[in-house]
C-alpha positions as CSV (number, residue, x, y, z in Angstrom):
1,X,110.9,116.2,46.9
2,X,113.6,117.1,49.0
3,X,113.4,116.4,53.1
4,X,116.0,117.4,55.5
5,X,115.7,115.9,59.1
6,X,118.2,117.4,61.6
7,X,118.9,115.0,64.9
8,X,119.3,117.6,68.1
9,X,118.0,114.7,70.5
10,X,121.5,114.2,72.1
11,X,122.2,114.6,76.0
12,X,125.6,116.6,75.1
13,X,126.9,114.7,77.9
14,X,130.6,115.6,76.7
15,X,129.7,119.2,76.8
16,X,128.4,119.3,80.2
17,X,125.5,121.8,79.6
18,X,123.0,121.7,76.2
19,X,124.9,122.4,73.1
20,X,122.3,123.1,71.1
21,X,121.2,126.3,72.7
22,X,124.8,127.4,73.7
23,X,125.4,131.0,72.9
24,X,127.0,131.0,69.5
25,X,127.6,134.8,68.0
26,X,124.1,135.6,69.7
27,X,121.9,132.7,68.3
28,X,121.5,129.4,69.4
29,X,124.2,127.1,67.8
30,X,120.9,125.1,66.3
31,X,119.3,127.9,65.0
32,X,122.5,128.4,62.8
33,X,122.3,124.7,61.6
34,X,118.3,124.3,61.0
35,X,119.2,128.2,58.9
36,X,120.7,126.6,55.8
37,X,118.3,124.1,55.3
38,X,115.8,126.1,55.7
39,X,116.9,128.4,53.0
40,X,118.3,126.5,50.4
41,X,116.7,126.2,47.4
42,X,116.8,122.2,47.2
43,X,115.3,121.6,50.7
44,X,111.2,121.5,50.8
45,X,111.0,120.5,54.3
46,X,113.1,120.4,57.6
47,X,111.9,118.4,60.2
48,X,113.8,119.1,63.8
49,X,114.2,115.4,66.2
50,X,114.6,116.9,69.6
51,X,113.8,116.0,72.9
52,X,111.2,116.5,75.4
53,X,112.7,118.5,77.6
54,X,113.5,121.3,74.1
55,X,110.8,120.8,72.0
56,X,108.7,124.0,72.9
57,X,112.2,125.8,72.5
58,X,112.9,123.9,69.3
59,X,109.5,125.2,67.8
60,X,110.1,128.7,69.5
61,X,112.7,129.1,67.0
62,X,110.3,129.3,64.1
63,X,113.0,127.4,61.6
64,X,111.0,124.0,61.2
65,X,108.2,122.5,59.3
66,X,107.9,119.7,61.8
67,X,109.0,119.1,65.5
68,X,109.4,115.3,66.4
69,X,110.6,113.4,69.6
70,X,113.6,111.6,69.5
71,X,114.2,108.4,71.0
72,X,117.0,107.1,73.5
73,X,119.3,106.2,70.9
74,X,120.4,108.7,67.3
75,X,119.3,105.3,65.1
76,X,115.7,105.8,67.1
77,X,115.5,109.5,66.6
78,X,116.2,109.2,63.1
79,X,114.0,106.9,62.6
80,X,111.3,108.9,64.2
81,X,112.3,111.7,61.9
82,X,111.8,109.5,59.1
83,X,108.4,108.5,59.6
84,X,107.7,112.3,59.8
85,X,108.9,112.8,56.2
86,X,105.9,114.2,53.7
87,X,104.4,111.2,51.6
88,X,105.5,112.3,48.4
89,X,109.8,112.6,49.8
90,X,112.4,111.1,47.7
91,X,115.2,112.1,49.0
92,X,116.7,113.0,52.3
93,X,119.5,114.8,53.8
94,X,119.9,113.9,57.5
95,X,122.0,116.6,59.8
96,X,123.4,117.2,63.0
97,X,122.0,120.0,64.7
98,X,125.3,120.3,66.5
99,X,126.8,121.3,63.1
100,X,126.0,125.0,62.5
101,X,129.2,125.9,60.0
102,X,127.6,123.8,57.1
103,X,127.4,125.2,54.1
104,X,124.6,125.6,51.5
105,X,127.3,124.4,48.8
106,X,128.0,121.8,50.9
107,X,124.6,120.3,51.3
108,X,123.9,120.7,47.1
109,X,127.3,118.6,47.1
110,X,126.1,115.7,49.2
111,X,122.7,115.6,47.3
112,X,124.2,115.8,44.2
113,X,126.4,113.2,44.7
114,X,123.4,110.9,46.0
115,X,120.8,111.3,43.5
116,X,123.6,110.0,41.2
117,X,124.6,107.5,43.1
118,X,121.7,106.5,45.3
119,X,123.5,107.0,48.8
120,X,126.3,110.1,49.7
121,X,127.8,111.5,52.9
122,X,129.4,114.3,53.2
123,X,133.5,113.8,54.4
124,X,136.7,114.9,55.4
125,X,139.6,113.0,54.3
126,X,142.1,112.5,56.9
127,X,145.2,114.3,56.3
128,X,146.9,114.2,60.1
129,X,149.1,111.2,61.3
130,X,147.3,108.9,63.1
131,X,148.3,106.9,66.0
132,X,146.7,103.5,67.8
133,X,147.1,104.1,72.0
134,X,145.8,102.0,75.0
135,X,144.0,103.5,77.8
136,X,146.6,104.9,79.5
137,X,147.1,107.0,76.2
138,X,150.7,105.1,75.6
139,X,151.0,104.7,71.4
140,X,150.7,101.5,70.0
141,X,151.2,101.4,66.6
142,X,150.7,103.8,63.9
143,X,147.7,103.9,61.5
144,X,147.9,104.3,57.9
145,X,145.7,107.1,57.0
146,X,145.3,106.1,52.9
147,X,141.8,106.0,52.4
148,X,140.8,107.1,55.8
149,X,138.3,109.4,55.8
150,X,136.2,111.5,59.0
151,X,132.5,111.5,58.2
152,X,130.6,114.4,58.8
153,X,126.7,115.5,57.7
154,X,124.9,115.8,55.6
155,X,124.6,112.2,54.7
156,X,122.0,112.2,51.5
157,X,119.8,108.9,50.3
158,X,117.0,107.6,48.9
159,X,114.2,107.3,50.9
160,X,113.6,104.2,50.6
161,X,117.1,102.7,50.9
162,X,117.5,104.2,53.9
163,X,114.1,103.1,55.5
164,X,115.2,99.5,54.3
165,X,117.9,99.9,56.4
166,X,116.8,101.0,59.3
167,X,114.1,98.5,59.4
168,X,116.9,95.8,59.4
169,X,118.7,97.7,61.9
170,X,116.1,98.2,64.3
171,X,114.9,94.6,63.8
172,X,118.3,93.3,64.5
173,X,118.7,95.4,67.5
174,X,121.8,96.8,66.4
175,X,123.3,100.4,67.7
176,X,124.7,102.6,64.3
177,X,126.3,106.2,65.0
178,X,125.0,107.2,62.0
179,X,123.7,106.4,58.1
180,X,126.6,105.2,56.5
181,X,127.2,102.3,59.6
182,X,122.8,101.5,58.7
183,X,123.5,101.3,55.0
184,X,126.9,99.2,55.5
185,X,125.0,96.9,57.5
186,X,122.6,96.0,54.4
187,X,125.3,95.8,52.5
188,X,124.9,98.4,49.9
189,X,127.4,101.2,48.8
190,X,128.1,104.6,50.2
191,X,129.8,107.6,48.5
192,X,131.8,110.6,49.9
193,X,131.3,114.4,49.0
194,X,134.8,115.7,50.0
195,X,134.5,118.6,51.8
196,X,136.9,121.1,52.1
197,X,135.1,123.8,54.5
198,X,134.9,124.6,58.2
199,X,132.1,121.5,59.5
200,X,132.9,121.0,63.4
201,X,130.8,119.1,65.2
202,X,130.3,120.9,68.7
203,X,131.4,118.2,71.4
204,X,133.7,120.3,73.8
205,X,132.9,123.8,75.3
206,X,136.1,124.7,73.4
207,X,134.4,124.5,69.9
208,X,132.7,127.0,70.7
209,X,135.5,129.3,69.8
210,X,134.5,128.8,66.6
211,X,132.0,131.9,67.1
212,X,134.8,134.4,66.9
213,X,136.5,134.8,63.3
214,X,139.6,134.8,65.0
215,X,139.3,131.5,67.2
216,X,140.0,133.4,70.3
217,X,136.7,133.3,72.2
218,X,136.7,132.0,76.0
219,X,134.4,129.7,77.5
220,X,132.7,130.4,81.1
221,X,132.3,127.0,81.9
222,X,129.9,127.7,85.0
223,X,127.7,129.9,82.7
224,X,128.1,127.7,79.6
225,X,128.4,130.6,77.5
226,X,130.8,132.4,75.2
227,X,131.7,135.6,77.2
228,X,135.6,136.7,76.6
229,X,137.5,137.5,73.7
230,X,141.6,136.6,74.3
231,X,141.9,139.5,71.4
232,X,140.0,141.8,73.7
233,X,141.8,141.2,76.8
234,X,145.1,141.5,75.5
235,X,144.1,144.9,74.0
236,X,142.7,146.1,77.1
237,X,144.7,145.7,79.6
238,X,147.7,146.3,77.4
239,X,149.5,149.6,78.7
240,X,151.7,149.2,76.1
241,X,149.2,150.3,73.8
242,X,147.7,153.4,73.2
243,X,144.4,153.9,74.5
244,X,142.8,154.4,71.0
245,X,144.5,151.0,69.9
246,X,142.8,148.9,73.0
247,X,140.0,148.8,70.4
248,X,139.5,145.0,69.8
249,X,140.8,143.4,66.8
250,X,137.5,142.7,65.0
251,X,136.1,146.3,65.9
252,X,139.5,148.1,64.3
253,X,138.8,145.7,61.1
254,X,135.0,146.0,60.5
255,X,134.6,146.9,56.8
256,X,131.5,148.4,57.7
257,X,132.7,150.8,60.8
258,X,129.7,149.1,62.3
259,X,130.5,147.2,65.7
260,X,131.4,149.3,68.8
261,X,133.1,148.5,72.1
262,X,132.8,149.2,75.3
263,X,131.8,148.5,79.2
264,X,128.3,147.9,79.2
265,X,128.6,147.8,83.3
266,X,129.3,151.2,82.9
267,X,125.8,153.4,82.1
268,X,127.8,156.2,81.4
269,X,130.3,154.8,79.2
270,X,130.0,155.1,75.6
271,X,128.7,152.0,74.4
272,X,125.7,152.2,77.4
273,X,124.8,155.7,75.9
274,X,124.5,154.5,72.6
275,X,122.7,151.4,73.5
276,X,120.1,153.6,74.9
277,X,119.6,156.3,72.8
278,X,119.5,153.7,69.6
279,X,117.5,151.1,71.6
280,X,119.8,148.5,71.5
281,X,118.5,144.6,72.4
282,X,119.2,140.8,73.0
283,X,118.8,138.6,70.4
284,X,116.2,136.0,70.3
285,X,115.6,136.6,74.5
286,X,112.9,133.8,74.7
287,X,115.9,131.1,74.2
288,X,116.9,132.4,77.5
289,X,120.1,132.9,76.1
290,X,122.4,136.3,77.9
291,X,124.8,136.9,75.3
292,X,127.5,139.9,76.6
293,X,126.5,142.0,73.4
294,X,124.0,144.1,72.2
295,X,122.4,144.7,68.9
296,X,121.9,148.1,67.3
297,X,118.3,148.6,65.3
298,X,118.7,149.9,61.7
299,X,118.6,154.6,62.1
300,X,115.1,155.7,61.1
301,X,115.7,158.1,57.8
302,X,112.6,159.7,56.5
303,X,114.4,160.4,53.2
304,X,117.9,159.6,51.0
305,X,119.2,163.0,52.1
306,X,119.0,162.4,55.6
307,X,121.5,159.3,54.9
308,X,124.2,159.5,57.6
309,X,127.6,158.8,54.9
310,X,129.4,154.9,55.7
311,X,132.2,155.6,58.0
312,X,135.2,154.8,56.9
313,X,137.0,152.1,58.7
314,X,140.3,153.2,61.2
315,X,143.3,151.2,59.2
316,X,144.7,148.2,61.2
317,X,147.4,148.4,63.7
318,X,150.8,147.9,62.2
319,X,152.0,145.6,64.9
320,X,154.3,142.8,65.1
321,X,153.5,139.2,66.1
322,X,150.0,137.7,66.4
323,X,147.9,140.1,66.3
324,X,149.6,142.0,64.2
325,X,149.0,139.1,61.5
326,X,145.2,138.4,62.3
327,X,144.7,142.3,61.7
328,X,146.7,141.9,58.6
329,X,144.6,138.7,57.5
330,X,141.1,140.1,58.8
331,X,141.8,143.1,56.7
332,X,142.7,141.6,53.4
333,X,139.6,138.9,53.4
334,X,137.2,142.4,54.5
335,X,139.0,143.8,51.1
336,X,138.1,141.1,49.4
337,X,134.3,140.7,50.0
338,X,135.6,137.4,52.1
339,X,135.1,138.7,55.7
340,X,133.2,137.0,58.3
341,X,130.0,138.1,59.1
């Protein structure tokens, strides 16, 4: 058996606000992460570490099989998570809930990898030049990057290698930042999944970008939520533009004709009229979360014939420069069946 145990016990104290129920495309960003494990096929448990202060919002979410508290350090929450796992576990995956881009392939990767080899994490290797600086951020020296490598989650073991490990560490009173730094300090070997896919690790508000396909989101740092697209306001306010073309880019390239855009200030602009008449919502309201969109129920058809047909898609903008590219690039991967969703 198969046991996943996600850490969201952090203080995000780099964000500034909770990460883990920021606004991310209209779901919390750890309802994204705790989504994958829940559904793949490997996974037979998921067990959330959280803290006090989220643990009825944690379970409000509905995507775990057990709710524990953390502790004041990760090595203590994961710990806790640990002795959570079902009796008959032999294996576990343990995740960042600040990591909602991880993949299902990515996760049967790391597993794979660790039930062959006893102990995996899932990595990045690092291809920028790196650079030594002092405090003042003066460089020092350059570092060479062969073999370097930027871990990420999930990191896969055996159960009980990685209880043995974490017994020595807590007995030794020693701080680890995550499995691989408990299992190097028993001594025993580690192997990397290379990963080649989108795995961020929200730290910054500006990660949360990540929520638009085109990067181009803006953060309202008093509100701590995503609320502006740059896309959108160049359209916009662009009287160079035709008023038809001030349609963001992501609206223009839907392959589905399904997204609409609009003031929703305005009641009697088009958007607020269709909102109403189709009884449009909030996602998931109880997180608290006021995300600047709405969401459109499925129509009510009583039969095949009453079957509205798909609209068809406006073609992109022929434009020059950036967005002319990211309308060119949005279009081809909708063509493709590689869109975003």
């Amino acid at each position: 058996m198969i046991s996943a145990i996600v850490v969201a016990a952090g203080s995000s104290r780099r964000m500034g606000f909770d990460k883990l129920f920021a606004d991310l495309a209209g779901r919390p960003v750890l309802a994204w992460s705790l989504e994958v494990f829940q559904k793949h096929p490997e996974i037979a448990e998921v067990i959330v570490v959280t803290s006090e202060a989220n643990q009825s919002r944690v379970e409000a979410l509905g995507l775990a099989d057990q709710v524990v508290l953390g502790g004041a350090e990760r090595h203590e929450s994961v710990w806790n998570g640990l002795e959570a796992v079902a009796s008959d576990t032999k294996w576990v995956a343990v995740h960042d809930g600040a990591r909602p881009l991880i993949a299902a392939d990515t996760i049967s990767a790391g597993l794979a990898l660790a039930q062959e080899r006893k102990a995996a994490a899932v990595a990045r290797p690092v291809t920028e030049t790196m650079k030594r600086a002092d405090a003042e951020g003066r460089v020092l020296e350059a570092v060479d990057r062969d073999g370097l490598w930027a871990m990420e989650t999930p990191q896969c073991f055996d159960l009980a290698l990685l209880r043995r490990a974490y017994e020595a560490v807590r007995s030794a009173g020693r701080l680890v930042t995550d499995e691989v730094s408990a299992l190097e300090e028993i001594g025993e070997s580690v192997y990397l999944a290379a990963n080649g896919k989108p795995n961020l690790k929200i730290t910054f508000p500006e990660d949360l970008a990540w929520s638009c396909a085109y990067g181009a989101r803006e953060m309202d740092l008093a509100a701590g939520v995503m609320k502006k697209c740059t896309l959108c306001v160049d359209r916009i306010y662009n009287d160079d533009l035709e008023e038809v073309d001030r349609q963001p880019a992501c609206v223009k390239t839907c392959p589905a004709g399904a997204r609409h855009f609009g003031d929703l200030a305005d009641p009697m602009s088009d958007v607020s009229i269709l909102v109403k008449e189709r009884g449009g919502f909030d996602l998931m309201p109880e997180q608290g979360n006021k995300p600047v969109n709405k969401y459109l129920p499925p129509r009510q058809r009583t039969s095949l014939a009453d079957a509205a047909p798909m609209p068809v898609p406006e073609a992109p903008v022929e434009a020059d420069g950036l967005l002319g590219w990211v309308d060119r690039l949005l279009s081809v991967g909708a063509s493709s069946g590689k869109g975003v969703n």
